[in-house]
N, C-alpha and C positions, 0 to 999 in steps of 0.2 A: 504494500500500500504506500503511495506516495505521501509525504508529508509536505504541505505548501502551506506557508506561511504567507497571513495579509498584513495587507497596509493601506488601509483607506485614507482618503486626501478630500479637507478642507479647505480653502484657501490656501493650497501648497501644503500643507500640515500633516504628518502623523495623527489620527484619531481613532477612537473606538466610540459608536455610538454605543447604545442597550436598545434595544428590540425598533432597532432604524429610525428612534426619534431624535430630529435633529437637534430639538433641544437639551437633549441628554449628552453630550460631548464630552470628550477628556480629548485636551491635545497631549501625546505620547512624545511626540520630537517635532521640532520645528524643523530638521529636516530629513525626510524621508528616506535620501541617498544614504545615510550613516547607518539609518535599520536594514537597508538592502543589505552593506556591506556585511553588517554582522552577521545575516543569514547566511551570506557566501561564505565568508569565514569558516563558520558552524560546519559547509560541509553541504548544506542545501542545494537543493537545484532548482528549485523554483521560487516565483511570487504570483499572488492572487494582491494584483494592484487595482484599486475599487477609487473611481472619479467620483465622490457622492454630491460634488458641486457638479457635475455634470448631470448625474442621474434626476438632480432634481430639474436642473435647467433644461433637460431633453435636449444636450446637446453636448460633447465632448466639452471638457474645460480644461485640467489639469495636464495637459498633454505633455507640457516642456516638464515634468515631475517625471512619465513614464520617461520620454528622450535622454535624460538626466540618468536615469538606472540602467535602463540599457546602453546607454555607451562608457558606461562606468565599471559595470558587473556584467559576471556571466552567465546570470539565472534567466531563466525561460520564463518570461514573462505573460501572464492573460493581464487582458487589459479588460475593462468593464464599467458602466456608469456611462450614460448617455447619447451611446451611439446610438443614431436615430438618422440618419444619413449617410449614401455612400462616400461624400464627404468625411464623414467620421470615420467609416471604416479606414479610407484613406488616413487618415492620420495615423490611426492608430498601427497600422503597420509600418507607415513610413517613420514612427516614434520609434519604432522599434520591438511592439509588441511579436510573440510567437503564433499567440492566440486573440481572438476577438471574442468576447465573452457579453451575447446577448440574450437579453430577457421581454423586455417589455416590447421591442420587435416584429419580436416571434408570434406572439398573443393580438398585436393591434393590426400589424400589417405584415401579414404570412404571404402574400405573396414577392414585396417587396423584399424581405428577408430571403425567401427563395431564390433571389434574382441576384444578392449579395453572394450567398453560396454556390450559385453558378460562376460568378463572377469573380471571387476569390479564390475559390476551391472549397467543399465541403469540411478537411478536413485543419483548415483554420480557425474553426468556431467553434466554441463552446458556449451550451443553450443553459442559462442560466434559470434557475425555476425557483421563487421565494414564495413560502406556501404559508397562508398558515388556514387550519383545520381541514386540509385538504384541499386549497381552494388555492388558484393561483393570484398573487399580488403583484403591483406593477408599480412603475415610473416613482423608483425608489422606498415602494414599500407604501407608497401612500395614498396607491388605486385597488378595489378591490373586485375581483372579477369573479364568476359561478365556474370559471375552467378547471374541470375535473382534474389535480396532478397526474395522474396514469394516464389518461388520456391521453395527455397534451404531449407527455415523453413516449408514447408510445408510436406517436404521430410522427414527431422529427424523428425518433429511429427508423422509420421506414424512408426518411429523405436522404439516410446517410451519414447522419451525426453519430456520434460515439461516444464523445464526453460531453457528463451532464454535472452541472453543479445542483444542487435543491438544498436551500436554506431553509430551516423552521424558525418561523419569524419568531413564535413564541419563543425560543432557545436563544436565540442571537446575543452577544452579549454579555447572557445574564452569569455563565460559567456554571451553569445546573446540569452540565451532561448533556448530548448531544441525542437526535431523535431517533435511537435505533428502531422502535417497532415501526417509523415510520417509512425508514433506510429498507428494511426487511418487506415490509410490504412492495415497496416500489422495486427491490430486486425478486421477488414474488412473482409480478406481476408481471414486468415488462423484460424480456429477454435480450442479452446480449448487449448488453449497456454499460459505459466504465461511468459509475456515478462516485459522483465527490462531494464528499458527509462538508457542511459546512454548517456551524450555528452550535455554541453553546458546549465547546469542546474541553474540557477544566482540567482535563490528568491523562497521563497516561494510561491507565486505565483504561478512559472513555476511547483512545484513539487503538487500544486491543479489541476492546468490544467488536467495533464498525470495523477493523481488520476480521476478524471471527464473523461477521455478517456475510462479507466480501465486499466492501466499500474498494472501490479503485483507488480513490483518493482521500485526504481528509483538511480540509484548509483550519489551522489554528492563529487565532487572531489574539484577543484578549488575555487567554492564560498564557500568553510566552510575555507580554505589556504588565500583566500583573505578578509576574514571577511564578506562576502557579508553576510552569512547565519549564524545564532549562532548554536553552539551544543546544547545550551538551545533550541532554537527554532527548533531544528528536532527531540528533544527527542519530546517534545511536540505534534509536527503532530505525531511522529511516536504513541502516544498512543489516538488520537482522533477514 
């Protein structure tokens, strides 16, 4: 199981919200590139880097933040938060992203996104899914939609996609453990899918657990910002 460490970006900034409200904020580092580095250090190979000034604005912002980490580091980068034009996707590779990591896209304008993955190639993208009770959420957590989660990743697995992220908004954050029975259901359901446990990840523990499900991947955000988890101890799993 992969271990990807995030870093979401406010006004340029290191942050961790709690269950994606903007008013609940903690800035982590003023600047970003310093927390890249220490992952690379650590031994990492990736980042899950999240625009959420963009996600709100429906429209890439933080760009020169991704540009910045990738021409500095050597981590494989998703990029995520506002793409909402082939514009954006434009950016976001020429920043230097690996991956394009969309959500709210995929849900509003499916064919348009279709026409992105022609366009770039299917397997630059990762379909971002932020659920909570089931139900898919959007345009940073603060639309709420009736699309059935299974459904909807069952859907883009038949276009071609592979990697899926799915945040449980109620977990995000809060460092309570992450949502295995709902991990488990969605590898249940939907076949042949590398899904990446994201939301609410506090110990190592929790990131055995979602390895023992069969999570492909697991993004850790706030327990490595609050000390919960060492970067020594995720380089570690990440090479068991």
């Amino acid at each position: 199981m992969e271990i990807i460490p995030a870093i979401d970006i406010i006004e340029g900034k290191a942050v961790r919200l709690s269950k994606g409200d903007y008013t609940q904020k903690k800035v982590y580092n003023e600047n970003p590139l310093e927390v890249a580095l220490q992952f690379e250090d650590a031994g990492l190979k990736r980042l899950h880097l999240v625009d959420l000034d963009g996600a709100k604005a429906g429209r890439v912002a933080n760009w020169k933040v991704l540009e910045n980490i990738a021409g500095k580091t050597g981590l494989i980068i998703d990029f995520s938060g506002g793409i909402s034009s082939e514009k954006d996707v434009q950016i976001t590779f020429d920043s230097g992203a690996a991956y394009a990591a969309v959500g709210s896209m995929a849900v509003k304008k499916p064919v348009v996104f279709q026409d992105w993955l022609t366009a770039f190639g299917v397997e630059k993208f990762i379909l971002g899914a932020d659920v909570l009770d089931e139900k898919i959420m959007i345009k940073g957590w603060t639309e709420a939609t009736e699309i059935n989660i299974f459904n909807f990743l069952k859907h883009y697995r038949t276009k071609g996609l592979q990697q899926f992220f799915c945040t449980d908004i109620s977990k995000d954050g809060l460092l309570q453990g992450s949502a295995d029975d709902l991990y488990k259901k969605i590898l249940d359901e939907v076949e042949d899918l590398k899904l990446i446990a994201s939301g609410g990840v506090s110990s190592l523990q929790d990131l055995e657990s979602l390895q023992a499900i069969g999570c492909h991947g697991a993004i850790v955000g706030k327990a490595i910002y609050e000390g919960r988890i060492s970067l020594k101890d995720l380089a570690r799993f990440n090479n068991l």
